[in-house]
N, C-alpha and C positions, 0 to 999 in steps of 0.2 A: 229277790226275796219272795215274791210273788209264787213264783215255782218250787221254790220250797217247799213253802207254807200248802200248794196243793199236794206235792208227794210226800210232804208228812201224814195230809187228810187221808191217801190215798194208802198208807201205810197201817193207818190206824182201822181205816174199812178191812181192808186184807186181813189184818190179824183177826179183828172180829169175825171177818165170815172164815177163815181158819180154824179156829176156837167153834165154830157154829157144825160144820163139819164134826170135827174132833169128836164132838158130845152128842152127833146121832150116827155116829161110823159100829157100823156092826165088828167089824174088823179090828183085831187091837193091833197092829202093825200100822192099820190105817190111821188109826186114831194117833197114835202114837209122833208118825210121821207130822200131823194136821198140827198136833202139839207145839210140838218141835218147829213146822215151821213158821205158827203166831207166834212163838217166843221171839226166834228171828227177828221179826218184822217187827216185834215191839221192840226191840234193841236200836234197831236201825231206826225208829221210829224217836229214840229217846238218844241217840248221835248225832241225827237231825235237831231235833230242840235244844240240844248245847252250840250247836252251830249257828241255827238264828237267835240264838241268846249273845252269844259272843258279839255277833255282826251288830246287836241293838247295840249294846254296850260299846261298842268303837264306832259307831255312826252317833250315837252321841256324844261321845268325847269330843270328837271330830266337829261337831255340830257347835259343841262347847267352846271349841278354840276359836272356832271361825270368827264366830258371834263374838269372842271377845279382842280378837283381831281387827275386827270392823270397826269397833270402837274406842279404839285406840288412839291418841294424839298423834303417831309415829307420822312420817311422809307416807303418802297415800303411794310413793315406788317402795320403801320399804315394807308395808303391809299386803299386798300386791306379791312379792317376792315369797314373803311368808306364807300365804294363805297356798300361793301354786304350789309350795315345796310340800306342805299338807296336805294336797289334793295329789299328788301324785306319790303318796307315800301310801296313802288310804286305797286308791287304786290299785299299787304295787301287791299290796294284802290282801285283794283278791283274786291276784293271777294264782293260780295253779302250783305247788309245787315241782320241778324238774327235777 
């Protein structure tokens, strides 16, 4: 998540000094281009923050079950059983599409 959160930062710089460009380019091809590619970078900037949004929200759900798994009267092998089947589901979600 950590990495993310820096190539979001890192997205959000770019576009600024894009835009900064843009608005002192003598050139209007240049400018034009500088435009176009802040726009970009603020798109991708704003696909990444639906992404660690998403990721919050299923790391607390996730968070949510555990904690009430834990708490549970059940047998400590049936809770045990449940909790790994969650953790490996949670994992599974962030493998990569094939």
């Amino acid at each position: 998540m950590k990495d993310l959160k820096l190539y979001l930062d890192k997205l959000h710089s770019d576009s600024e000094h894009c835009l900064t460009i843009s608005k002192t380019a003598l050139n209007d091809k240049k400018r034009e281009v500088f435009e176009t590619l802040a726009a970009t970078y603020r798109k991708l900037a704003s696909d990444i923050e639906a992404v660690i949004a998403t990721n919050t929200i299923l790391d607390e759900e996730r968070d949510k079950r555990l904690i009430g798994l834990l708490g549970k009267d059940n047998s400590d092998a049936d809770n045990i059983d449940e909790i790994a089947k969650l953790l490996r589901r949670s994992s599974e979600d962030l493998k990569p599409d094939e």
